[in-house]
C-alpha positions as CSV (number, residue, x, y, z in Angstrom):
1,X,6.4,-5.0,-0.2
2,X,8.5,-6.2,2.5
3,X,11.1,-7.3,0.2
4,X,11.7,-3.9,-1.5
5,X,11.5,-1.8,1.7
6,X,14.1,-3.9,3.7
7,X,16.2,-4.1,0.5
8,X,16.3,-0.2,0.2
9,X,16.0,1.2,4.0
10,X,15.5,4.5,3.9
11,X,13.0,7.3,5.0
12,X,11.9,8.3,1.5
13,X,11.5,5.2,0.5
14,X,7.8,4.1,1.3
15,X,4.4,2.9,-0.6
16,X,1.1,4.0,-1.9
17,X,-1.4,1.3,0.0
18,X,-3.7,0.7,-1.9
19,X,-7.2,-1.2,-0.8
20,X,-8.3,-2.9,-4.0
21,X,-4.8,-4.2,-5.1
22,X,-4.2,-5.5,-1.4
23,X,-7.5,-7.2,-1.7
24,X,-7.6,-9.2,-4.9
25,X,-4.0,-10.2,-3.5
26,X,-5.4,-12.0,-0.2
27,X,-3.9,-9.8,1.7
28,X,-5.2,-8.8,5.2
29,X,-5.6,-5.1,4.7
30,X,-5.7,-4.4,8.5
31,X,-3.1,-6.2,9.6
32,X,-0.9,-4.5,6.4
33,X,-1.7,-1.3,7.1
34,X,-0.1,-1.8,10.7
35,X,2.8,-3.5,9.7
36,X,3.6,-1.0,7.0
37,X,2.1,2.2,9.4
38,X,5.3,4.3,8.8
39,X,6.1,3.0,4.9
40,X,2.5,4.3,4.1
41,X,3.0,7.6,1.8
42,X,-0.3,8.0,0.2
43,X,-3.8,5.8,0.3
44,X,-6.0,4.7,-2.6
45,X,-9.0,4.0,-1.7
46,X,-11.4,1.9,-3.6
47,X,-14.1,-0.8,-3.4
48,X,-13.8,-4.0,-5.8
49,X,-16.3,-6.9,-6.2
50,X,-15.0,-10.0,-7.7
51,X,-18.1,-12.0,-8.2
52,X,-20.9,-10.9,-10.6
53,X,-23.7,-9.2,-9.3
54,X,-27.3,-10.1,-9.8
55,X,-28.6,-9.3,-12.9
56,X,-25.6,-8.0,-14.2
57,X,-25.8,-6.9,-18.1
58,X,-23.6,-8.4,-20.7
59,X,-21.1,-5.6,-20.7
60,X,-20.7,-6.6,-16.8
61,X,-20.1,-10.0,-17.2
62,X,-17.6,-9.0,-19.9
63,X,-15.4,-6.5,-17.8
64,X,-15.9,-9.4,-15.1
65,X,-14.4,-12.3,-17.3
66,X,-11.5,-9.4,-18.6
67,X,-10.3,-8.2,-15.5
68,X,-11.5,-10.1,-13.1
69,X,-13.0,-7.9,-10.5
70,X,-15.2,-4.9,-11.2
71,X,-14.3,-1.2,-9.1
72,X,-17.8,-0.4,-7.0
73,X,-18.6,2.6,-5.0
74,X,-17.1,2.3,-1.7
75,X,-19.1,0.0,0.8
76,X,-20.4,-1.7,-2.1
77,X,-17.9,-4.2,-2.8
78,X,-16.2,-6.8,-1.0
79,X,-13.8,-4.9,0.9
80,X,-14.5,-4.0,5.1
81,X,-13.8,-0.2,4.6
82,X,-14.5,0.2,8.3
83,X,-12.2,-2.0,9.6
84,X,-9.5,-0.5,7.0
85,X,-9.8,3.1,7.4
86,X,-10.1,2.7,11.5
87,X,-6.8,1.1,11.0
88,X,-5.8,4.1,9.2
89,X,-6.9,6.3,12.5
90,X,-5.4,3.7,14.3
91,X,-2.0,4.2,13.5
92,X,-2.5,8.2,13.3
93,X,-2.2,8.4,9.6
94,X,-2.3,12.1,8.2
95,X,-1.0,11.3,4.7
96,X,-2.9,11.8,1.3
97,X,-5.4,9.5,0.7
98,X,-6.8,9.7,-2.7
99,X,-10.2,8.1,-4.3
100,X,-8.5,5.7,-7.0
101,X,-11.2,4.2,-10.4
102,X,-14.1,5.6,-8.5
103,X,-17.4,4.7,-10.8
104,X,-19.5,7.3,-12.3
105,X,-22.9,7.6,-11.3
106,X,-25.7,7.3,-14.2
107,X,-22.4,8.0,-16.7
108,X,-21.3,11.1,-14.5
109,X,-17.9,11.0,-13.3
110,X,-17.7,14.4,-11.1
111,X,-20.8,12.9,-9.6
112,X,-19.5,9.8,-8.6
113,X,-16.5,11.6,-7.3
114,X,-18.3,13.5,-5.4
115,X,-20.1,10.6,-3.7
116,X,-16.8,9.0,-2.5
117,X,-15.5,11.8,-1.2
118,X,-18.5,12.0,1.1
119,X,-19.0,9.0,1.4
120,X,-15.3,9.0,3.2
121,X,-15.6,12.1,4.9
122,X,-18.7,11.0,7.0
123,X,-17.0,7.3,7.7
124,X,-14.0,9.0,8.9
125,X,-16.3,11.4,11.2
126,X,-18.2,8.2,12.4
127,X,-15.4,5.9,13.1
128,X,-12.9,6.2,15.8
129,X,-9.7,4.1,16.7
């Protein structure tokens, strides 16, 4: 990201952080979202989990092996979404922040929608800077 936001320095230029992506890259999502406080345009949030869970079924284990991490509703994956979105506060961020590959809940999608987006709004009433 650096690399494409020195080589094109302007205020419209910027990125869309996401948590997963930044994740399964080793990055240190805190620290990123910091450095890149002003760049930051839009937010997807997501949980991931790149180990198999317990008792996982076959289709699982599959996806697993395919891609190589699996999305998980927030705060159940690998990811410190505390630490990340008080770094959001932190730096005063009042962009867009969208719920990115949320899963659906018993095969319903406006359900597990639903649970992210509250699941969001009552960590961002409960954390502070």
């Amino acid at each position: 990201m650096n690399r494409v936001l020195s080589e094109v320095d302007s205020p419209y230029n910027g990125v869309t952080f996401c948590f997963g992506k930044s994740y399964m890259a080793g990055d240190d999502i805190e620290s990123d979202i910091h450095n890149y406080k002003e760049k930051i345009i839009m937010v997807h949030l997501r949980d991931v989990q790149t180990r198999l869970p317990t008792g996982a079924s076959p289709e699982v284990e599959k996806r697993l092996a395919e891609m190589g991490y699996l999305e998980v509703q927030p705060g159940r994956g690998e990811i410190d979404l505390v630490v990340a979105v008080r770094a959001l506060k932190e730096i005063g961020y009042k962009g867009q922040v969208y719920p990115e590959h949320y899963p659906s809940i018993a095969g319903d999608r406006a359900a597990g929608l639903a649970w992210v987006i509250g699941y969001f709004r009552a960590m961002d009433s409960l954390i502070s800077p």
